[in-house]
C-alpha positions as CSV (number, residue, x, y, z in Angstrom):
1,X,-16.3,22.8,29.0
2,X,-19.9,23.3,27.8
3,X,-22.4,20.7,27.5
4,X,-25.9,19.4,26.2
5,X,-28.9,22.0,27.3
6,X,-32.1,19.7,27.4
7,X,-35.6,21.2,28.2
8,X,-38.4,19.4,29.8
9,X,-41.3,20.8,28.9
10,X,-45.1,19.8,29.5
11,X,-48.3,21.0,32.0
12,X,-48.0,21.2,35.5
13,X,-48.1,17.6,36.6
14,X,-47.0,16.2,33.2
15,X,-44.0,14.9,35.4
16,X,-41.3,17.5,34.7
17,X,-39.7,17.5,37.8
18,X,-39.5,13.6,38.1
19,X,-38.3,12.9,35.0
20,X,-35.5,16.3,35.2
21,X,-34.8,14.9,38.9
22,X,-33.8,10.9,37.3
23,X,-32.1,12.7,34.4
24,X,-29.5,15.1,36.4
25,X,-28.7,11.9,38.4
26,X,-29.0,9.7,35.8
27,X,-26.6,11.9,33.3
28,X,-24.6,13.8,36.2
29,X,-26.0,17.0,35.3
30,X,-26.7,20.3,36.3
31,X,-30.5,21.2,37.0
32,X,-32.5,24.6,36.4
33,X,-36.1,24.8,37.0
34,X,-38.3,27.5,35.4
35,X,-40.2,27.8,38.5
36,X,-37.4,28.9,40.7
37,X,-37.1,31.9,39.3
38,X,-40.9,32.4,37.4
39,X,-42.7,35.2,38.1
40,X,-46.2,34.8,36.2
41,X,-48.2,33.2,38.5
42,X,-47.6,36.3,41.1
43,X,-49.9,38.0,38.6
44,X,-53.6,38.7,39.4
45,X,-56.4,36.7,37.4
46,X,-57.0,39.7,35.5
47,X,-54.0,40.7,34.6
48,X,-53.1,37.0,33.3
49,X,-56.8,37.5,31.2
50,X,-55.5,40.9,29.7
51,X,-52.5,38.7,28.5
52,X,-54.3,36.6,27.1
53,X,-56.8,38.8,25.1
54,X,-53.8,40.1,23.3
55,X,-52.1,37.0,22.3
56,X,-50.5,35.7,25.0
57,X,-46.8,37.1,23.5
58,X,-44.5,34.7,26.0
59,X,-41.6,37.2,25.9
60,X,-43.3,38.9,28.4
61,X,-43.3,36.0,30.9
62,X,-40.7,37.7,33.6
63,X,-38.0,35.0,34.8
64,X,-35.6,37.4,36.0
65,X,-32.1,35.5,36.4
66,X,-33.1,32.3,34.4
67,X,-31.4,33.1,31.2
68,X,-28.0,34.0,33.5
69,X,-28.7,30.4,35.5
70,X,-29.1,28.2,32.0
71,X,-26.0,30.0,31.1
72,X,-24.1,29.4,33.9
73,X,-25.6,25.7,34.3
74,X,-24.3,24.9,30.5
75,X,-20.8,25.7,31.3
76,X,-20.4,23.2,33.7
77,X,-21.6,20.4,32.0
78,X,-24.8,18.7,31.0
79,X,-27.9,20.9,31.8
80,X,-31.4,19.6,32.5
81,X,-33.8,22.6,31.9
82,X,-37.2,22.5,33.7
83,X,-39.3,25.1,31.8
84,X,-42.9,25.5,31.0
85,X,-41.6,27.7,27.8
86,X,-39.4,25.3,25.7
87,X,-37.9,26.7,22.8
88,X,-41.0,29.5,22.7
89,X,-39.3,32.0,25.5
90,X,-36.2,33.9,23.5
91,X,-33.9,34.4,26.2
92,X,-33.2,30.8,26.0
93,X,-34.1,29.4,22.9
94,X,-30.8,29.6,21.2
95,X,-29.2,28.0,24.5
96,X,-31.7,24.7,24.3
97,X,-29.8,21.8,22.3
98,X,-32.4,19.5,22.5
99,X,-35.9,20.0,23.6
100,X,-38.7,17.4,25.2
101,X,-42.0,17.6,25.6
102,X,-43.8,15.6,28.0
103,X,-47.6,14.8,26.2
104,X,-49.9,14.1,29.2
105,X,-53.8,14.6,29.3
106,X,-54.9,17.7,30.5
107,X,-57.2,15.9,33.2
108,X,-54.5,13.8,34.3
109,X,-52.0,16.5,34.7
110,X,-54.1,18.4,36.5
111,X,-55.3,15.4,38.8
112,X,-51.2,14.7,39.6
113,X,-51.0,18.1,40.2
114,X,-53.9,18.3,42.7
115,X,-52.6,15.1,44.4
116,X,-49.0,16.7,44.6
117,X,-50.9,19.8,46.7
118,X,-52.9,18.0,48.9
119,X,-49.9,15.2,49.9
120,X,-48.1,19.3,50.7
121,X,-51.3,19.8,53.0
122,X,-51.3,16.4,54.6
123,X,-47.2,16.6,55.1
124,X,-47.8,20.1,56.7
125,X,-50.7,20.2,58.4
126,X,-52.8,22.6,56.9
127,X,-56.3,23.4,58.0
128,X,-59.1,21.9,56.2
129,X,-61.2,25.7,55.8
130,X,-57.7,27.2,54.2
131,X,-57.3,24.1,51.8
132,X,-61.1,24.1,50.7
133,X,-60.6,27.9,50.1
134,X,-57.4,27.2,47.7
135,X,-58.9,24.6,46.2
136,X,-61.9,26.7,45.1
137,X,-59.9,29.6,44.2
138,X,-57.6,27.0,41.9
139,X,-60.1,25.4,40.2
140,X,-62.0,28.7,39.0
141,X,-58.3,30.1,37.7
142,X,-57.6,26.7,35.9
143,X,-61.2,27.5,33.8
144,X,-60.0,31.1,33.1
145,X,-56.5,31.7,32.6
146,X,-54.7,28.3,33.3
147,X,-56.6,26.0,30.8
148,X,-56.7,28.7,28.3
149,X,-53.1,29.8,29.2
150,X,-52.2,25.7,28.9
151,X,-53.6,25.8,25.2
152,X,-51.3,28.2,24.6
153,X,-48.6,26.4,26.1
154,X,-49.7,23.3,23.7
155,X,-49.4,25.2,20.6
156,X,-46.3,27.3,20.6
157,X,-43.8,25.0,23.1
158,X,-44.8,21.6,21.8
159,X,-44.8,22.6,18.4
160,X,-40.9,23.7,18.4
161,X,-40.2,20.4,20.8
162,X,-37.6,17.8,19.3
163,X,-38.6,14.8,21.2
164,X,-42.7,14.5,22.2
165,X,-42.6,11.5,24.9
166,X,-46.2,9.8,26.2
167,X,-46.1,10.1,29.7
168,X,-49.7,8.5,30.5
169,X,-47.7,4.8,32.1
170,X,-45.3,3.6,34.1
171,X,-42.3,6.3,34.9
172,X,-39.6,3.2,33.2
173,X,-41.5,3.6,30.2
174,X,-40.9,7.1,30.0
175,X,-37.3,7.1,31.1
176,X,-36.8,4.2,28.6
177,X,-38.2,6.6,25.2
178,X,-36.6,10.0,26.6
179,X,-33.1,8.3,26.7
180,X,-33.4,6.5,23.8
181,X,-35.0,9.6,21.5
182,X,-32.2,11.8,22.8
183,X,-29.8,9.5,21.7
184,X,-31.0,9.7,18.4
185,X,-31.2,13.1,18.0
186,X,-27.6,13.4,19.4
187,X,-26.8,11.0,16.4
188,X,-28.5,12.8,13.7
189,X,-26.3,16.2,15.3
């Protein structure tokens, strides 16, 4: 038995991992997620810059195993795909039947996302000096290779996505567009 793949793309903080958490419940599925198994971010700040000076070519984005895991999720059953890549990452374009994107402001993805970390610092106790420090360090990356990197990301994933889904309200509304738009596309198939 093989089922649906469906991806969820969008920024960090768009709300991929709350909407692919509701979904596998909600549709008994199977769930992947990109950043188990990602490998980019590992990368120095200049070596992320060099890839984006020549093009940003997203084949190169190393997720050893996540091909094999999609694979292997898909023959079980219904597969919710957390990736950053969409349809724009080869080794698992062909196995994505049908492909979201979540459209969220930049500044409001980045301000979930900064909320998410510090709620991780207040759950764990980390020391103010050591947060301060990250933070810095974050924001000056997110002016020179995340933005810029998350432009990328805006052209070549949401561009091949069959479902784009406004994620700026409340979570129901989102839920309520994302399983009605991939019941349509199941339709149309």
């Amino acid at each position: 038995m093989t089922g649906p793949v469906i991806s969820i793309s969008g920024p960090p903080g768009a709300g991929k991992s709350t909407l692919g958490r509701w979904l596998t419940t909600h549709l008994g599925a199977t769930r992947v997620n990109y950043d188990d198994y990602e490998q980019m971010t590992r990368r120095s700040e200049a070596e992320v810059g060099e890839w984006l000076q020549r093009g940003a070519p997203i084949d190169e984005i190393p997720a050893p195993g996540l091909a094999e895991a999609v694979l292997s999720a898909r023959s079980k059953g219904i597969t919710i795909y957390e990736t950053h890549l969409g349809r724009a990452w080869s080794p698992t374009r062909d196995l994505i039947d049908i492909s979201i994107w979540i459209e969220t402001p930049l500044d409001l993805a980045l301000s979930r996302r900064l909320q998410t970390i510090t709620s991780l610092w207040e759950t764990n106790g980390a020391s103010g000096p050591h947060c301060a420090q990250w933070l810095k360090g974050h924001l000056h990356a997110y002016e020179s290779i995340v933005r810029p990197s998350l432009m990328v990301q805006l052209d070549r994933v949401r561009s091949q996505a069959d479902l784009i889904v406004q994620n700026d309200k409340a979570f129901e509304e989102t839920r309520a567009q994302v399983l009605a738009g991939i019941a349509q596309i199941q339709n149309q198939k």
